[in-house]
C-alpha atoms as one frame of an Amber mdcrd trajectory, in Angstrom:
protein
   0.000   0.000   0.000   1.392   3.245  -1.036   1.751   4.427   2.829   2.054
   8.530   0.699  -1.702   8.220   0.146  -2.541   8.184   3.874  -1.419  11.468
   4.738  -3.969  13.199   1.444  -6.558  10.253   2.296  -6.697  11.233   6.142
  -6.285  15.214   5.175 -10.138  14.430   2.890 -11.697  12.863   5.619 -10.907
  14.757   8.373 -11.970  17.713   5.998 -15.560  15.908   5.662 -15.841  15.335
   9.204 -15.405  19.032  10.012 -17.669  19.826   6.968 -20.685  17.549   8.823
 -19.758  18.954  12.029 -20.198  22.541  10.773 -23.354  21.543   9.402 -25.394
  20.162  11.919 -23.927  23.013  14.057 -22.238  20.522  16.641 -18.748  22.193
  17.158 -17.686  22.144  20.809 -21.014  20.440  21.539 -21.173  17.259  23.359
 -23.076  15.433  20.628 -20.879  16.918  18.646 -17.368  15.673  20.251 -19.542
  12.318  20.528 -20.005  12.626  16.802 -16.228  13.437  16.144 -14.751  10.299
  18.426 -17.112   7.432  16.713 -15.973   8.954  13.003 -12.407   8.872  14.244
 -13.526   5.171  15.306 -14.719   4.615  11.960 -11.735   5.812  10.220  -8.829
   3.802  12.622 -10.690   0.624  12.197 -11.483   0.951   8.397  -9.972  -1.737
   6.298  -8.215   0.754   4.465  -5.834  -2.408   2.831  -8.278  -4.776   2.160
 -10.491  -1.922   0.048  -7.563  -0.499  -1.654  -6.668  -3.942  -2.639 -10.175
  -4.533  -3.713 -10.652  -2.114  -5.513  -7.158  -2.417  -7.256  -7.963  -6.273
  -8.677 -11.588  -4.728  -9.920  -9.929  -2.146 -11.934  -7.306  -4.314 -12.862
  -9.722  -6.856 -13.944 -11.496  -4.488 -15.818  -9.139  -3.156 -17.823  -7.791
  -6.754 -19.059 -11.530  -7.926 -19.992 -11.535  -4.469 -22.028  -8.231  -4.809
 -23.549  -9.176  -8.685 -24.610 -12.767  -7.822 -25.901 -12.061  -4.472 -27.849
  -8.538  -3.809 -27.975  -5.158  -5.305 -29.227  -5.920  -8.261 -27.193  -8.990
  -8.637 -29.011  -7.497  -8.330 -32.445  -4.437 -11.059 -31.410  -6.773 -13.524
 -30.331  -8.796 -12.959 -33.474  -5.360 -13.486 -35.349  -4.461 -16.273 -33.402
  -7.791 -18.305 -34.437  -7.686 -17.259 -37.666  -4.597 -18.799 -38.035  -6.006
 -22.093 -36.615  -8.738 -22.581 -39.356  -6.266 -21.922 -41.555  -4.286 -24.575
 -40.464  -7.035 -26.779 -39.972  -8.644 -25.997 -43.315  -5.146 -26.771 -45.112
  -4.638 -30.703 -42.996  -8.249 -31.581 -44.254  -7.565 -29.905 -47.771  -4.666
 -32.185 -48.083  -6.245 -35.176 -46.656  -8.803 -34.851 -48.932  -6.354 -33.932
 -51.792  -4.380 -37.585 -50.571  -8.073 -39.542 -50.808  -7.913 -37.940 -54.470
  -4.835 -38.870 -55.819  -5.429 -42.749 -53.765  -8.657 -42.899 -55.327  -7.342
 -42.518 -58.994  -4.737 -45.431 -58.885
């Protein structure tokens, strides 16, 4: 995990925190302070890892299907089993062209 994140991550959050604070009008409050300690809870025990990793593989995965269905991917494996009937096509053109030349003996 790219532990240079955290710092921007944390900065966002803490930001949004404030911003909800300020809007219900809860600074210095008790609900507010209340408020403040159980999103600090949240954050700490967030599976910050797990989600980042998560949310890596999707993308990741993503972007192969993509590349595979529509881009050079696409067009290799297209090449690739073109090249296979081709090769196919030519063994049973030249069986057949063998039964031929047996048949006219």
């Amino acid at each position: 995990m790219n532990i240079e994140a955290l710092p921007q991550l944390r900065l966002e959050i803490e930001h949004l925190k404030y911003t909800i604070l300020a809007q219900l009008g809860l600074r210095g409050s008790e609900l507010g302070e209340c408020l403040s300690k159980e999103v600090d809870k949240a954050i700490n025990s967030y599976p910050w890892e797990r989600k980042v990793q998560e949310v890596t593989h999707a993308a990741i995965t993503s972007h192969i299907e993509h590349y595979f269905k529509y881009g050079n991917g696409s067009r290799a494996i297209k090449s690739a089993v073109e090249e296979g009937f081709r090769n196919v096509t030519k063994i049973v053109s030249d069986d057949l062209s063998t039964e031929k030349e047996g048949d006219g003996e």
